[in-house]
N, C-alpha and C positions, 0 to 999 in steps of 0.2 A: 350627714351623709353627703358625700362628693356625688355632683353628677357628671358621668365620660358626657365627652363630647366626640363622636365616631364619625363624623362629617358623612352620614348614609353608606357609612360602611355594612352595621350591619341590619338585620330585617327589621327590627324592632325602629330602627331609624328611619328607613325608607323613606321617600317622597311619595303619597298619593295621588302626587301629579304623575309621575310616570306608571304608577299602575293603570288610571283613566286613559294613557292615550295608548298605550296596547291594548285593553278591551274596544278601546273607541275600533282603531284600526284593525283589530278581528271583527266587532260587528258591522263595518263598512265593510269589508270584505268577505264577509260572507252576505250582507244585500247586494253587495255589485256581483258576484259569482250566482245567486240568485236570480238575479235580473237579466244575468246572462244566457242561464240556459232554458229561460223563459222567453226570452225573444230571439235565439237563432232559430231554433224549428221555424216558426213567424216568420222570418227571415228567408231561410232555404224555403218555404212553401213558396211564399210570393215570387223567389227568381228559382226557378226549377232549371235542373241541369239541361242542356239541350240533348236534343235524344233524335240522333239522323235515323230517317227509316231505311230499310232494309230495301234493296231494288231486288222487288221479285216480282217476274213478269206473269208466271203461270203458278198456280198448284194443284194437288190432287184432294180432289173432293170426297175420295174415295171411293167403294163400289155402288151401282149401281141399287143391286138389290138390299144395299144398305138405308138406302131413302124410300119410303112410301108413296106414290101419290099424294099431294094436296098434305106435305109435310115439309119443313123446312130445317135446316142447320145450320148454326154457326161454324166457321172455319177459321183458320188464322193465316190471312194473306199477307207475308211481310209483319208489318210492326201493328197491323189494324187486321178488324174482325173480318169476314166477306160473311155473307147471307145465301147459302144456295138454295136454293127451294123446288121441289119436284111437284111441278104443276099438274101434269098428268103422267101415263105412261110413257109417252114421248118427247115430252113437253118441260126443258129444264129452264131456270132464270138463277142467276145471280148478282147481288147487288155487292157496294159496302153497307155494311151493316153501322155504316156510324150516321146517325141523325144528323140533318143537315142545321138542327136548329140550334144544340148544344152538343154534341158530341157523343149523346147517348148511346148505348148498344140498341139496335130494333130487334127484332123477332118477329118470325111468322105465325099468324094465327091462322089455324088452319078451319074456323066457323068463319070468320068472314072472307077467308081466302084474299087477307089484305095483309100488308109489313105495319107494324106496328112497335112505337115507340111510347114507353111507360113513364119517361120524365115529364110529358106535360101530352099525355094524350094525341098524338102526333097520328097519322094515318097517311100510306103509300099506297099505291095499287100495284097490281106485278107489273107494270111498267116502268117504276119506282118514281111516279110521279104523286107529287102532293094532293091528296085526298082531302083532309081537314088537320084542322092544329095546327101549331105555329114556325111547322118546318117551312122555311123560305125557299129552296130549293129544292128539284129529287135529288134521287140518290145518283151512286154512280153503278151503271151499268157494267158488267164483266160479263164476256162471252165464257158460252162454256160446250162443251165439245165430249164427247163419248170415243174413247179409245178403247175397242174392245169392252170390256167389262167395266172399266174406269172410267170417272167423270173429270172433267181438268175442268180449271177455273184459268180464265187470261183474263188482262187487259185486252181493252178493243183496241186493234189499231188507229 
């Protein structure tokens, strides 16, 4: 029996060198498309888009007989929270609601009649000065003003 000589013409001739380095170069390629979409997210967290805040000088807190005494709400002032809080019948306060220590949301508690932030135990008084916890700063105060029935929320001048 003659044997052809087909110089890797046909399959049965092949090179097994060229089938290892297409598997080779599909399994490197699929670890590097792997590794890829395991380290952008990583990536985009660590350098976050820049995000300009919005210039809003005033907002509406809403009505009046919408808030209680010795209750409080979140509002959204521009790009960040504000805290208004109806201290008594007459008697309103508004802060930013963002902790001066991490950036937390605070909240009003209406038992101890203090602003309160839940990331690390943080405590303000309605003057939004630091009480206890590891806020370094108060807060920032916003005047707030009664139009009629409505409550506005400003910056101080």
């Amino acid at each position: 029996m003659a044997t052809k000589d087909c110089n890797g013409g046909c399959q049965e001739c092949q090179h097994p060198e060229d089938r290892r380095t297409a598997l080779s170069w599909m399994i490197g390629g699929g670890i590097f498309a792997s590794m890829a979409s395991f380290l952008y997210p990583v990536v985009r967290f660590l350098n976050p888009p820049e995000i300009t805040e919005v210039a809003v000088n005033e907002v509406s807190g809403g009505k009046t007989q919408d808030l209680k005494p010795n209750t409080g709400k979140i509002i959204k002032f521009g790009n960040k929270p504000a805290l208004l809080v109806r201290v008594s019948d007459t008697e309103w306060k508004a802060f930013s609601a963002v902790c001066t220590h991490l950036n937390c949301t605070v909240q009003y508690r209406d038992t101890t009649s203090q602003i309160w932030c839940a990331c690390h135990n943080g405590t303000y008084d309605l003057n939004g000065r630091v009480v206890s916890g590891p806020p370094p700063n108060p807060l920032e105060e916003y005047a707030v003003n009664l139009r009629g029935d409505e409550v506005v929320i400003s910056r101080k001048a």
